[in-house]
C-alpha positions in Angstrom: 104.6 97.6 -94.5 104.6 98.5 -90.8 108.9 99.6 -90.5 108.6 103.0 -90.6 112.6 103.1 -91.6 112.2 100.8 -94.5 109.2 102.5 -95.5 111.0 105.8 -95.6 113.7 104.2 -97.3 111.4 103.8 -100.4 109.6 107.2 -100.0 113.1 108.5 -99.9 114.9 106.5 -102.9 111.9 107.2 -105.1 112.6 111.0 -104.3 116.4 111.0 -104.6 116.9 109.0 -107.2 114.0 108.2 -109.1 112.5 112.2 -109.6 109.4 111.9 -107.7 108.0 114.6 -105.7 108.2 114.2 -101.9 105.3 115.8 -101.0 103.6 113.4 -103.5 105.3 110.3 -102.3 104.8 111.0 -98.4 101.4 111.1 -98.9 100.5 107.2 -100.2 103.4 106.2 -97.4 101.8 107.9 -94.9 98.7 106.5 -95.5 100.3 102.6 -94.8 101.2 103.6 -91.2 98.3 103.5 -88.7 99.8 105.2 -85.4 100.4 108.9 -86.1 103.5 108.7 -84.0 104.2 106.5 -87.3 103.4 108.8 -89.7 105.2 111.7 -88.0 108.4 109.6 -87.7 107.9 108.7 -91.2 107.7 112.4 -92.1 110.7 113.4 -90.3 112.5 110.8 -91.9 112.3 111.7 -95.2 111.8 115.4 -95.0 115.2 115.7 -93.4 116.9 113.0 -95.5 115.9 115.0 -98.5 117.2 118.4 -96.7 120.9 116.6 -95.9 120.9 114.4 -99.1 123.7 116.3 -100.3 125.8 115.8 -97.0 125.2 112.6 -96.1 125.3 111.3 -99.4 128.9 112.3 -99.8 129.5 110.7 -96.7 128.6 107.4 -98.0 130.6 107.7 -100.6 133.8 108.2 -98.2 132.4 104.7 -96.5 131.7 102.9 -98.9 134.0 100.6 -101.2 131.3 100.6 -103.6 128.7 102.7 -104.1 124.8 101.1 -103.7 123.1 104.0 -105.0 122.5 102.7 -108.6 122.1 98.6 -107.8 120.6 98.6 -104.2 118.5 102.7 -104.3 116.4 101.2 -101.0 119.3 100.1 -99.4 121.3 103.2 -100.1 118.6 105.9 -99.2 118.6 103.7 -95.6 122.1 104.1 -94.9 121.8 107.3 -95.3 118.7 107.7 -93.2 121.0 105.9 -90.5 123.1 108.5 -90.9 120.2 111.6 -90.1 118.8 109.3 -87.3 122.2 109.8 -85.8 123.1 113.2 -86.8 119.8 115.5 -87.4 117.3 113.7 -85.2 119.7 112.5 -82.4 118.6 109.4 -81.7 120.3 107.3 -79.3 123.0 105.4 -81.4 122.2 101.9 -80.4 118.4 102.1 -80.9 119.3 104.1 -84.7 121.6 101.4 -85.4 120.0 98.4 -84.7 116.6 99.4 -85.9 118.3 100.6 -89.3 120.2 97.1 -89.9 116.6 95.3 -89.1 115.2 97.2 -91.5 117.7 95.4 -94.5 115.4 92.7 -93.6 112.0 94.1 -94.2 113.4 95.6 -97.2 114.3 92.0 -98.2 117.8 92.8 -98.2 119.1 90.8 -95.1 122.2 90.0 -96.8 123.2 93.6 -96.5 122.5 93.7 -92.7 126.0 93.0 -91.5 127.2 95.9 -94.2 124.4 98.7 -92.4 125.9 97.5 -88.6 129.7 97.8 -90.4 128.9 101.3 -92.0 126.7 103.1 -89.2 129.0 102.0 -86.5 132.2 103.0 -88.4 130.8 106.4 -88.5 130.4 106.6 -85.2 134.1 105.9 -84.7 135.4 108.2 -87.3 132.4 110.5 -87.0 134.8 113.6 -86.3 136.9 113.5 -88.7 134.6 112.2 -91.6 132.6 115.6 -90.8 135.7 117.5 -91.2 136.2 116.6 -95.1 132.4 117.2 -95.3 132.8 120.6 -94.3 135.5 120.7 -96.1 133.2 120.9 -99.3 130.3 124.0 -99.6 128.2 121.0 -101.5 128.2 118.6 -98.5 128.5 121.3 -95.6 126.0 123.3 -96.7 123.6 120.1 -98.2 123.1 122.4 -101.6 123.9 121.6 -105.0 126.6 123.8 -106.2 124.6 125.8 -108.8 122.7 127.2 -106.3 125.1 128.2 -103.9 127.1 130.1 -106.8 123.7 131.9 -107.7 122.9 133.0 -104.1 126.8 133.9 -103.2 126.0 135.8 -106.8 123.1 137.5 -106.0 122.7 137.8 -101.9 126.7 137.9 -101.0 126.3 139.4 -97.6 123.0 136.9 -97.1 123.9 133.8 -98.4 124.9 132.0 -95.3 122.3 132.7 -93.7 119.9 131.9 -96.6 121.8 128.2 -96.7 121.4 128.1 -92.7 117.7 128.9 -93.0 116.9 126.3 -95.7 118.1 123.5 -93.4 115.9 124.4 -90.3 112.6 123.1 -90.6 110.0 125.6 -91.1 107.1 125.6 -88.5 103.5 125.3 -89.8 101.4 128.4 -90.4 97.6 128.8 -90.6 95.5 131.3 -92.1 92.4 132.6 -90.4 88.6 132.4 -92.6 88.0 136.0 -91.6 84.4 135.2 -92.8 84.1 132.3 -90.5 86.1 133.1 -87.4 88.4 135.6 -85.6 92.0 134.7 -85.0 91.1 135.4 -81.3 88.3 132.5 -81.4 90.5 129.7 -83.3 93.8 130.7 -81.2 91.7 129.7 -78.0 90.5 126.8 -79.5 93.6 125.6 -80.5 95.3 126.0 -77.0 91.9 124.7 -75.6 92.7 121.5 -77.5 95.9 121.5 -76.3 98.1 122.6 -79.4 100.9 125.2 -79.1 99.6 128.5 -80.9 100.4 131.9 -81.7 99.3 135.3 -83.4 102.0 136.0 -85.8 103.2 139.6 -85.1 102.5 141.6 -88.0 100.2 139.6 -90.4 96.7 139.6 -89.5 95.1 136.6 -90.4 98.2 134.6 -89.7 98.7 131.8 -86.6 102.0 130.3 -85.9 101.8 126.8 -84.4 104.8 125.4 -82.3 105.9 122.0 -84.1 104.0 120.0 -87.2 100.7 118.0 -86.5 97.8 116.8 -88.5 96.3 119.8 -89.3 92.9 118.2 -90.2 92.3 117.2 -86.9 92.4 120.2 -85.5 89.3 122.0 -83.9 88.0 124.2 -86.9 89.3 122.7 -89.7 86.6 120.7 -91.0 84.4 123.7 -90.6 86.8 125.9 -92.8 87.9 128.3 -89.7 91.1 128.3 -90.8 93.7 126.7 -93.9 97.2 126.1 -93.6 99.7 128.8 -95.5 102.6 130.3 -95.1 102.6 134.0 -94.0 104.8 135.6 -96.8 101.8 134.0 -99.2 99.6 135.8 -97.1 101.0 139.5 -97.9 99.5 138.7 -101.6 96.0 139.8 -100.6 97.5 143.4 -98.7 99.2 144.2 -101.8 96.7 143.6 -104.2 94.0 146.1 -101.8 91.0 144.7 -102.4 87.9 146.3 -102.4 84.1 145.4 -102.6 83.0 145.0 -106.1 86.3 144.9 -108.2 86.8 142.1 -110.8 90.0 140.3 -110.0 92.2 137.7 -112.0 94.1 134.6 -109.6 96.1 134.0 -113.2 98.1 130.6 -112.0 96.2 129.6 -109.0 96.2 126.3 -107.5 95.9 125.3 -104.8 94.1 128.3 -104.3 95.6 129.5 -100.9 95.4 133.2 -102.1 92.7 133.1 -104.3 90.5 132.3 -101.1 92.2 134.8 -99.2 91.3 137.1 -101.5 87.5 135.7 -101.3 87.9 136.3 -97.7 88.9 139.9 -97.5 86.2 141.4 -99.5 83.2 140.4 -102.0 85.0 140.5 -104.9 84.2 139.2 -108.6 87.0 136.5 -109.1 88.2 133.9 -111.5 90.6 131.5 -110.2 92.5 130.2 -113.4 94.4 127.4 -113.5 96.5 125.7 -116.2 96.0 122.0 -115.2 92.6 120.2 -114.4 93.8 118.3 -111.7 94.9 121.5 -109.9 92.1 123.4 -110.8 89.9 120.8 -108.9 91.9 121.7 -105.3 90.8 125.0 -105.9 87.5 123.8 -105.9 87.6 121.6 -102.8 89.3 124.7 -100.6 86.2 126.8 -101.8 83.3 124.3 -100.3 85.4 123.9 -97.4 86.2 127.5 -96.3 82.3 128.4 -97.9 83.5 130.6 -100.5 82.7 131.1 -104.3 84.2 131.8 -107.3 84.6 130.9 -111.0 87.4 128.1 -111.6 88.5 128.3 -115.1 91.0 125.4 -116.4 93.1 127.7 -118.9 96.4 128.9 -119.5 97.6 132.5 -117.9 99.7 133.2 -121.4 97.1 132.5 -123.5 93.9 135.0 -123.2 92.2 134.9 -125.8 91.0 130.9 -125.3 89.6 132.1 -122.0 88.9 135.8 -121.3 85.6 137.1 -122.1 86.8 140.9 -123.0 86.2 142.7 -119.4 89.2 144.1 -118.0 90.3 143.2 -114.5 90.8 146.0 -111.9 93.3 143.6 -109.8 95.5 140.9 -111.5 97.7 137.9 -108.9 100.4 136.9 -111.3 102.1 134.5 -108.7 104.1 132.6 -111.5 105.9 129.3 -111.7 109.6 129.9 -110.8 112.3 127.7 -109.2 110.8 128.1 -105.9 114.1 128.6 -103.8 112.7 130.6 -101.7 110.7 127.4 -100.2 113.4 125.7 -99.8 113.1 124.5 -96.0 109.3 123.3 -96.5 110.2 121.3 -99.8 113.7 120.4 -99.1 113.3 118.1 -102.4 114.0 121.5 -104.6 117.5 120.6 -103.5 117.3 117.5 -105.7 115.3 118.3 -108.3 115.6 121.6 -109.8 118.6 122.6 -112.2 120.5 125.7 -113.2 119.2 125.4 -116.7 115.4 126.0 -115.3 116.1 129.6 -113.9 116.7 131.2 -117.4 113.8 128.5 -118.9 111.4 129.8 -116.1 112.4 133.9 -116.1 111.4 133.3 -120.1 107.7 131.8 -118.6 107.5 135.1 -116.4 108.4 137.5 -119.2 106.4 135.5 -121.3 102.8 135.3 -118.8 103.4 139.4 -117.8 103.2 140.4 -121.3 100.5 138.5 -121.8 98.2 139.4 -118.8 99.1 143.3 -119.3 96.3 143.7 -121.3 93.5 142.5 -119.2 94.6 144.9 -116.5 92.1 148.0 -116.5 93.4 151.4 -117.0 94.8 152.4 -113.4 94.3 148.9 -112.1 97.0 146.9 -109.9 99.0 143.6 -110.7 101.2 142.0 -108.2 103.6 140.0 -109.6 105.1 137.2 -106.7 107.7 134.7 -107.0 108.6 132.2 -104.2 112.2 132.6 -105.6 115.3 134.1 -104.1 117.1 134.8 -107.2 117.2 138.1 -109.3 116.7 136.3 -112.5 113.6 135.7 -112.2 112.5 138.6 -109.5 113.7 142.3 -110.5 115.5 140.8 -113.9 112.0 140.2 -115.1 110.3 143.4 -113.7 112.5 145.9 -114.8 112.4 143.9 -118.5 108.6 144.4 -118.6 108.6 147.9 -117.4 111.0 148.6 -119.9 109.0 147.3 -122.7 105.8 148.6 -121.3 105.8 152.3 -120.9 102.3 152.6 -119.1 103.4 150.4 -116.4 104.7 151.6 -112.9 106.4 150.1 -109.7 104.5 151.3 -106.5 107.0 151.2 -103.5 105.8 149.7 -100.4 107.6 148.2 -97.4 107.2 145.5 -95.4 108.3 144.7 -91.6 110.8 142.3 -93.0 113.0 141.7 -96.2 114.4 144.5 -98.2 113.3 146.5 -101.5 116.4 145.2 -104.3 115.0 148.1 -106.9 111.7 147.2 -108.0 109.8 145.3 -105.5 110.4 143.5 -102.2 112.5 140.2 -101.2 111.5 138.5 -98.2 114.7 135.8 -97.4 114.0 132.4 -95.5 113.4 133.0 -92.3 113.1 136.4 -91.6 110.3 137.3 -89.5 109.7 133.7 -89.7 108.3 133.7 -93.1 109.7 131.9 -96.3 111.6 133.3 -99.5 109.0 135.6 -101.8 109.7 138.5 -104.0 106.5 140.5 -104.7 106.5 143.9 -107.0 103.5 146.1 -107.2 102.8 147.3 -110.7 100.2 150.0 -111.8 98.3 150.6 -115.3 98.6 154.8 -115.8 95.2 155.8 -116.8 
């Protein structure tokens, strides 16, 4: 299929509707599209439908006599692309219309192509007061399910306007610099040399900023592992943890391996990467030969020990645990869609559970950082200060950081501040 719209309409219908992970369903649609201005469209598409699902979907409701969502998925996820054509990417109205309504027809839904024209153009005659009873709603205006707006109004009152503002502004891409292979200097001229938009980001070391999304495998360096692409606030895991030569250190959950390899990079360190499933654990392994780093990947599960550990302590444990991930909101707008309330307390019971567990292969006097890419206190200082009080020899090291704040034990980075995503990270020490 070579409709870009009708493409995205699938991508985006399989997301919304049917469950499916976006980043997981871009990838095979990409893949149809041979023009990368294709493929970028085709990104755009979907990774802003998914961010103003919530919205826009509600608006179809108000246009519709029946809904299409159930019967016609395809059909209904391209209305509603329409919609952020119009809206979120500004496109000129006649060119968003009419290529919407002829993609019915690569969809194979021609019958439906008067009904697109009717509905697309009917917004655009009532467009301001139809955006007035979406606004009039916090679940359409702010394009966030209602749980999660109660939980962040909860937890950050004074923040969480900002926090919804933030997750609906696309995040720009960040890279990470192979300090073993290159100098941020070297791949920041090549970059620019090659004609891409760069920059040092101000106060993490190994971290480059670029100005808007491209394929990052085809920039100069890449191939010969110069550089890899993560956020900055996933970079402040290898500061905290304070590596040094010779220490034997514990990645407990992880894939994809961003910060296990940063760790590799930052000093010659004895690590096992562990990883709960196989087909995770093999990413690991192919951003190890790439960057030219090694390490022992171990397929195992962080809350179990005993199947996997072979009795030597570790002097430095990453315990960067599975959480609702709220906190990444603006890169993987599907969240949104796909997580509950019901996971948070489900999820906080994981973290509890994989602390308690990992305590004891922490050395006496040894450090374990303990991140989260969530924004909410359940699962952040709740946890922390329920393992510290059930563990006596454990201790919170204060730190600070340019950005974010210290909410009791740890540090909360929000969306967008210092143009980093959502991550709580708390330091804690083993008394000798």
């Amino acid at each position: 299929m070579n409709d870009t719209r009708a493409l995205a309409a699938q991508c985006l219908a399989d997301v919304a509707l049917g469950g499916a992970s976006l980043r997981e369903r871009l990838a095979p649609a990409q893949a149809q599209l041979a023009d990368p201005r294709d493929r970028a469209f085709l990104t755009a598409l979907c990774n802003e439908g998914a961010r103003w699902w919530l919205r826009f979907d509600s608006a179809l409701d108000r246009l519709l006599d029946k809904p299409l969502r159930q019967r016609e998925p395809a059909l209904h996820a391209l209305l509603l692309l329409g919609l952020v054509q119009l809206e979120i990417l500004q496109l000129p109205p006649h060119a968003a219309v009419a290529a919407t309504v002829e993609a019915t027809r690569t969809l194979e839904r021609g019958g439906f192509a008067k009904l697109a024209n009717a509905i697309l153009r009917r917004w655009l005659r009532e467009r301001e007061a139809l955006i007035r009873q979406l606004d009039s709603n916090v679940v359409s205006r702010s394009a966030h399910p209602r749980w999660l707006v109660d939980m962040l109004q909860h937890d950050w009152p004074d923040q969480a306007d900002s926090i919804l503002a933030a997750n609906n502004t696309p995040a720009p891409p960040m890279l990470r610099v192979n300090a073993r292979r290159a100098t941020r200097e070297d791949v920041l001229a090549a970059l620019t040399a090659g004609g891409t938009e760069a920059h040092a980001h101000p106060f993490l070391t190994d971290a480059i900023t670029l100005a808007e999304n491209t394929d990052i495998t085809r920039l100069p360096g890449f191939a010969d592992g110069h550089f890899s692409v993560q956020d900055g606030v996933a970079q402040i895991a290898a500061d905290l943890l304070d590596l040094h030569d010779g220490q034997r250190v514990l990645d407990a959950c992880a894939a994809p391996g961003g910060k296990a390899c940063h760790a590799l990079e930052r000093a010659n360190i004895e690590l096992l990467a562990l990883e709960r499933e196989p087909a995770r654990a093999a990413a690991i392994d192919a951003n190890l030969r790439r960057l030219g780093l090694q390490c022992t990947v171990q397929v195992g599960d962080a809350g179990e020990p005993a199947a996997w550990r072979d009795g030597k302590a570790f002097d430095r444990i990453l315990l960067d645990a599975p959480c609702s991930a709220t906190g990444v909101i603006r890169r993987h707008p599907d969240i949104k869609l796909h997580r509950r309330s019901a996971d948070v307390a489900t999820l906080a019971h994981v973290q509890q559970r994989l602390l308690g567990a990992l305590w004891p292969l922490l050395a006496p006097g040894g450090r374990l950082v303990y991140a989260t890419c969530s924004l909410l206190r359940a699962e952040n200082v709740a946890v922390v200060e329920a393992f510290l009080a059930a563990h006596p020899d454990a201790r919170v090291e204060t730190f600070e950081l340019p950005v974010g704040q210290r909410p009791v034990s740890g540090w909360q980075i929000l969306p967008g501040e210092g143009g980093l995503d959502g991550m709580f990270y708390a330091v804690l020490t083993k008394s000798s």
